[in-house]
C-alpha positions as CSV (number, residue, x, y, z in Angstrom):
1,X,95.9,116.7,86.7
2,X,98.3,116.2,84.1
3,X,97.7,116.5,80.5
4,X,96.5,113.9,78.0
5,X,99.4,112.0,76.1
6,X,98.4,110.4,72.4
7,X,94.6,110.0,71.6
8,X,95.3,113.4,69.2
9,X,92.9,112.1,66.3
10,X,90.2,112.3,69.7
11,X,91.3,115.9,70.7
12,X,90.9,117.3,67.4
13,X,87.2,115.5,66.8
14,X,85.6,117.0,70.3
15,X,87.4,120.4,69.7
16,X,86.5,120.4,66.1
17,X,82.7,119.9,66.8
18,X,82.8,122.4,69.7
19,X,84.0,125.5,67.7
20,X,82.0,124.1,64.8
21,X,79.1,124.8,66.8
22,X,77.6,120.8,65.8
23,X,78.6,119.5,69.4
24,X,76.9,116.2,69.9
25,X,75.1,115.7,73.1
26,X,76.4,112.5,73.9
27,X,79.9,110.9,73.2
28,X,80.9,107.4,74.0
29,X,84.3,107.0,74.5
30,X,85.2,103.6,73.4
31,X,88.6,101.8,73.7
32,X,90.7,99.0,76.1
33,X,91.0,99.4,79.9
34,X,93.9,101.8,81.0
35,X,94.3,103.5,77.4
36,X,93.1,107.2,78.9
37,X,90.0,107.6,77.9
38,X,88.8,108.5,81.8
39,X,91.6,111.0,81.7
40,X,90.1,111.8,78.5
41,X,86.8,112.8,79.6
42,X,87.7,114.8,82.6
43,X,90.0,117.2,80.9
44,X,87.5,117.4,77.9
45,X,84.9,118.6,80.3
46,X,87.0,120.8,81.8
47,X,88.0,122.2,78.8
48,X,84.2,122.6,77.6
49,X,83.4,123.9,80.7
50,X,86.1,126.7,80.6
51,X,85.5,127.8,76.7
52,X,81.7,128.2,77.8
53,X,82.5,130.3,80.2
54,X,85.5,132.3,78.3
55,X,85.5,132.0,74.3
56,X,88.8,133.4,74.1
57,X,90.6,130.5,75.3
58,X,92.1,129.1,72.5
59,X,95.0,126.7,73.9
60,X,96.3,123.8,72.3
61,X,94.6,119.7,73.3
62,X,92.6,120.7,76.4
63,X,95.3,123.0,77.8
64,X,94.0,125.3,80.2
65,X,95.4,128.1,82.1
66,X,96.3,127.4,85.4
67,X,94.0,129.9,87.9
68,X,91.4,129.2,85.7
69,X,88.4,129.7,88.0
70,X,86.2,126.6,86.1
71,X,89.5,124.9,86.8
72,X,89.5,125.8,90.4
73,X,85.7,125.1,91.2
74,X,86.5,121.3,89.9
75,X,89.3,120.3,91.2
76,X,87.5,121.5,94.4
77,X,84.0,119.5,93.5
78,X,82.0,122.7,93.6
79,X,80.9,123.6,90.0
80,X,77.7,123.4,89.9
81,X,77.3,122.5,85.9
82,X,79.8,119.8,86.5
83,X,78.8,116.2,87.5
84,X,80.9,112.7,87.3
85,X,79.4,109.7,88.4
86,X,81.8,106.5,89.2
87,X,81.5,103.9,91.7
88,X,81.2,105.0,94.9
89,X,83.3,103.6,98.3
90,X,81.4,100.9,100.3
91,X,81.1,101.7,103.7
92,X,84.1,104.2,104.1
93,X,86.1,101.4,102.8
94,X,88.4,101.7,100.3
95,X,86.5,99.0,98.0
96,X,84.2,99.9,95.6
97,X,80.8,99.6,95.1
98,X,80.3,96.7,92.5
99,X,78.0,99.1,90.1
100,X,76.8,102.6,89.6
101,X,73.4,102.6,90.9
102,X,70.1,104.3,90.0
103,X,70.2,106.3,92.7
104,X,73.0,108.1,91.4
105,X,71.4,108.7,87.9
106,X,68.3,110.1,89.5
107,X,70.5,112.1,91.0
108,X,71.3,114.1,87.7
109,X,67.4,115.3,87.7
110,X,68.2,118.3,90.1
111,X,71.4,119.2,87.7
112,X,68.7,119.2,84.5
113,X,65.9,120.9,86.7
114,X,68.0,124.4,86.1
115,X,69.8,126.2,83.5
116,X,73.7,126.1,83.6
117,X,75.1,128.2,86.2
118,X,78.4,129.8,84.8
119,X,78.3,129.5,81.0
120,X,75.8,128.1,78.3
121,X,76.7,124.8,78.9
122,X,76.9,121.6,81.8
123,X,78.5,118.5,81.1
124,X,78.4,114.9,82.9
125,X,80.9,112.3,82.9
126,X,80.4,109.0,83.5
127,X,83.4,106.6,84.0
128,X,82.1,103.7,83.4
129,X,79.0,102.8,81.4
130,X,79.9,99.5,81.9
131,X,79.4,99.7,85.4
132,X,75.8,100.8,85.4
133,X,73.3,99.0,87.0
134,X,70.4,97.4,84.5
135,X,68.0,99.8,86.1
136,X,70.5,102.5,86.0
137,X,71.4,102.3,82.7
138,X,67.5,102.3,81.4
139,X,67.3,105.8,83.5
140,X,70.1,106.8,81.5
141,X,68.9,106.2,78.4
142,X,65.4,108.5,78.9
143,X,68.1,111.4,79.5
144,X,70.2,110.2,76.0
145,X,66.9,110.2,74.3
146,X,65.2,113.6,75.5
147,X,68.5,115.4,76.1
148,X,68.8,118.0,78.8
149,X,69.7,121.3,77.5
150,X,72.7,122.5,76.7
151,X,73.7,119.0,78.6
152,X,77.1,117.4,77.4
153,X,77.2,113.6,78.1
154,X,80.9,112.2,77.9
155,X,80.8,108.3,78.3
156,X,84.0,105.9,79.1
157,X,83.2,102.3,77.7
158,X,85.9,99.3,77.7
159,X,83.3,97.1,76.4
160,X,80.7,98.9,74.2
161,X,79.2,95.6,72.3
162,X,78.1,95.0,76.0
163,X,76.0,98.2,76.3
164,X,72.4,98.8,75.4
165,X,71.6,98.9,71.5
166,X,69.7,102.2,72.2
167,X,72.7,103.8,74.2
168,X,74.8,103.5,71.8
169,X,72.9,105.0,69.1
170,X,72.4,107.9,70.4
171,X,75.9,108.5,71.1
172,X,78.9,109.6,68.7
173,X,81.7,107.1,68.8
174,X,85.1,108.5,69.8
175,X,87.6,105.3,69.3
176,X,90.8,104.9,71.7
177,X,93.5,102.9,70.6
178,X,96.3,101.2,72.6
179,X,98.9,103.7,72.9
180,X,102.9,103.3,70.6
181,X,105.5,102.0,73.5
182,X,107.0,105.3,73.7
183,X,103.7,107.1,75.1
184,X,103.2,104.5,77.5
185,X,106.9,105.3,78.6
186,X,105.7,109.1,78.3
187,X,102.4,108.5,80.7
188,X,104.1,106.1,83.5
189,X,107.3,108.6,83.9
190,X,104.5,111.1,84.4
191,X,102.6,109.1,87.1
192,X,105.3,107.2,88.6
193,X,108.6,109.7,88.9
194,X,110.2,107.9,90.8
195,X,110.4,104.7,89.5
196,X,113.4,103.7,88.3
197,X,114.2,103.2,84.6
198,X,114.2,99.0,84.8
199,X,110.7,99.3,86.4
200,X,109.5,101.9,84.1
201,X,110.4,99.3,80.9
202,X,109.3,95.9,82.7
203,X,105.5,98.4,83.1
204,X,105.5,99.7,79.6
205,X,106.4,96.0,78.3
206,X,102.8,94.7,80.6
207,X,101.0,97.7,79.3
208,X,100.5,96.6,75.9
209,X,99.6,99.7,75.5
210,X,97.6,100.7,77.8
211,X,99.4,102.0,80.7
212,X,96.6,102.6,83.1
213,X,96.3,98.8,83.8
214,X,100.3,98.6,83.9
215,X,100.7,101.3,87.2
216,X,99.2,99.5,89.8
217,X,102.0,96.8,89.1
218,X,103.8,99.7,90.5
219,X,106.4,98.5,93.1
220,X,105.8,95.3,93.4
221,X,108.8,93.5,91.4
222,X,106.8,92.3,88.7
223,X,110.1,91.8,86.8
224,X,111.2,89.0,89.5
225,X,107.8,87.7,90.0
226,X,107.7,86.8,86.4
227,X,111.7,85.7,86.3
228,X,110.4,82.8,89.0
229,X,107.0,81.8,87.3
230,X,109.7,81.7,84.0
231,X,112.1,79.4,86.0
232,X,109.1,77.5,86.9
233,X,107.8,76.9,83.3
234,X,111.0,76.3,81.7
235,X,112.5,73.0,84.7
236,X,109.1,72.1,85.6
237,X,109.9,72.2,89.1
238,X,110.1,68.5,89.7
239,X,111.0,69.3,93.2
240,X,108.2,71.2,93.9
241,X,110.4,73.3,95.4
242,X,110.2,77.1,93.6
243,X,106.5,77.0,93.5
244,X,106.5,76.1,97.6
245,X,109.0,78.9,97.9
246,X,106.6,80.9,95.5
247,X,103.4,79.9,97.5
248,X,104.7,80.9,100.9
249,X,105.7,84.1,99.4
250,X,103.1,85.0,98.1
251,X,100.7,84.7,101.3
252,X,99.6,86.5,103.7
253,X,98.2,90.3,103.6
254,X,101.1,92.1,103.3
255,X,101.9,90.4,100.2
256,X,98.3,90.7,99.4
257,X,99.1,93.1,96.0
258,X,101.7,90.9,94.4
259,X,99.3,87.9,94.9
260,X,96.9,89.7,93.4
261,X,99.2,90.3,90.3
262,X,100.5,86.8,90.3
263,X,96.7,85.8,89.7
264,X,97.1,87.4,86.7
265,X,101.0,86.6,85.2
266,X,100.6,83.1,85.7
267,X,97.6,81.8,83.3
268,X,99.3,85.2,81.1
269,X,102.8,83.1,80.8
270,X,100.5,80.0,79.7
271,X,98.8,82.2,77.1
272,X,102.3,83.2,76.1
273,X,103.6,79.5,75.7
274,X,100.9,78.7,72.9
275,X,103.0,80.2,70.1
276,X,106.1,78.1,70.8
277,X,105.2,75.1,69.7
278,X,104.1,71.8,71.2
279,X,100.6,70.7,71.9
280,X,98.7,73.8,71.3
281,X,95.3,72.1,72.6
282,X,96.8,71.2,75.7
283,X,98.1,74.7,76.2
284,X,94.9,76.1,75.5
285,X,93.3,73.8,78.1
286,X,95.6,74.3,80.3
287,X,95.4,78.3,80.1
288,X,91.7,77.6,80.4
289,X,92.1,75.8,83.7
290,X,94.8,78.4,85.4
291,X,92.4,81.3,83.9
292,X,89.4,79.7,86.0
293,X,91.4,79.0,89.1
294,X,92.3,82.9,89.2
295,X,88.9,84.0,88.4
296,X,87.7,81.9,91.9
297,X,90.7,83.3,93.7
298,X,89.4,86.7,93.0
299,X,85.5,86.4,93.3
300,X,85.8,84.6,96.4
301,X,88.1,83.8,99.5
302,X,90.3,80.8,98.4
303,X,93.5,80.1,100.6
304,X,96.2,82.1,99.5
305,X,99.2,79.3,99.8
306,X,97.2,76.7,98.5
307,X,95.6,79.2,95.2
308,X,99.4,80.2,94.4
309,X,100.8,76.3,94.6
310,X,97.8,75.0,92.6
311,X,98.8,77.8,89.5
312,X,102.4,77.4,89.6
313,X,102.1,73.9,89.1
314,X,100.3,74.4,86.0
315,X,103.1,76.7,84.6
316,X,104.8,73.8,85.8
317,X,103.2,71.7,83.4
318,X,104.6,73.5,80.5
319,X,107.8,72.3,80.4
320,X,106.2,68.7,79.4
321,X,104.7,70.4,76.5
């Protein structure tokens, strides 16, 4: 895994309360989607991990030595004071599991029935609170409020005014800002070598900062997708004939990913119209509309063709505006 780029003000608060000896039990690491605040948490608890088990590790961020045998029993799932629940493939499929279930936070009981294993200290991971079931989120909380011992709790939220009053008061707030251009650059060169440099700026430019959500555009020209929804916008399309072009594109599964981002560009170049001038009200509504329309398209099994036509004539419309 590599290491952690920006997020320094973070780094310095975890390690400063670990050597301190005041380590809080719980931390709730709070920021947008994609800024690296899952990458976060795993090398913090490896780096927890590891200084438990050797205090004389004193590298910079959450550096640690390759060979490291805490290193070497996570990446191979088999510490046994290590636990990270996520959710979980359905079926052998590659789709996830809509939530993390109770079952899976009982499951932590037969961590807390023993002491740690290979150092004073365990730590759990969960990435994401948000995706906790009702019920699994109340078992949570009876383990936030009557902490295990010498338990660690590092916990990724994207929307923390969503979670339980009571979870979030027993937890120390770590906040994650979008990351400067120039990290984002930093972070997709790192997970993406060999894009090339025009893809690299077109995905640091979608990022806004947070470059997780930016690399699954990864490969799928979003810099031409977005050249034609622009075309669109700016003639109107009178013709019908780009968003037809567009539409037939667009479906079918092997084109199934670049759909899925095109659900997403189209109500964004609406959104991006509103400043230019014009009717602002109509844009609005008319964002509103293309936003609900993709929404559908994702939650359940609209046609394709049809989906794609419908959106790009409501780009369409914003050359009337």
């Amino acid at each position: 895994m590599s290491g952690l780029i920006g997020h320094i003000a973070a780094i310095a608060a975890l390690r400063d309360a670990a050597h301190s000896g005041r380590l809080h039990h719980a931390w709730l690491l709070a920021g947008p989607q994609g800024v690296g605040k899952g990458r976060f948490a795993d090398l913090a608890a490896r780096w927890l991990l590891a200084t438990a088990a050797d205090p004389t590790l004193r590298a910079g961020g959450f550096e640690i030595p390759e060979g490291n045998s805490t290193l070497s029993l996570i990446e191979a799932e088999s510490h046994p004071d290590f636990r990270k629940l996520e959710r979980l493939s359905k079926d052998k499929s590659e789709e996830l599991a809509r939530s993390i279930t109770i079952d899976q936070v009982r499951g932590l009981q037969r961590l807390f029935a023993t002491t740690p294993s290979m150092s004073s200290r365990r730590v759990v991971v969960i990435d994401a609170l948000d995706d906790l079931e009702r019920n699994a989120a109340n078992a949570l909380l009876k383990n936030l409020e009557e902490p295990p011992a010498d338990t660690i709790f590092l916990l990724v939220s994207h929307a923390p005014g969503r979670l339980l009053p009571t979870i979030r008061s027993r937890c120390r707030l770590l906040r994650f800002e979008p990351l400067a251009d120039a990290e984002v650059t930093q972070v997709l060169r790192a997970e993406l070598p060999d894009a090339e440099s025009g893809e690299i700026a077109t995905l640091t430019r979608l990022a806004a900062g947070a470059p997780g959500s930016a690399i699954r555009f990864a490969g799928l020209d979003i810099a031409g997708l977005d050249a034609t929804i622009d075309r669109i916008a700016i003639s109107g399309d009178a013709s019908n004939s780009l968003r037809s072009a567009l539409a037939r594109t667009l479906s079918g599964k092997a084109a199934q990913a670049r759909y899925e981002a095109f659900l997403e560009r189209a109500p964004s170049r609406i959104a991006a119209a509103a400043p230019e001038g014009g009717d602002l009200a109509s844009k609005v509504a008319l964002w509103r509309e293309a936003r609900d329309i993709a929404d559908r398209a994702v939650h359940t099994s609209l046609d394709a063709q049809t989906t794609v036509f419908e959106l790009a004539g409501l780009v369409a419309r914003l050359a009337s505006r």
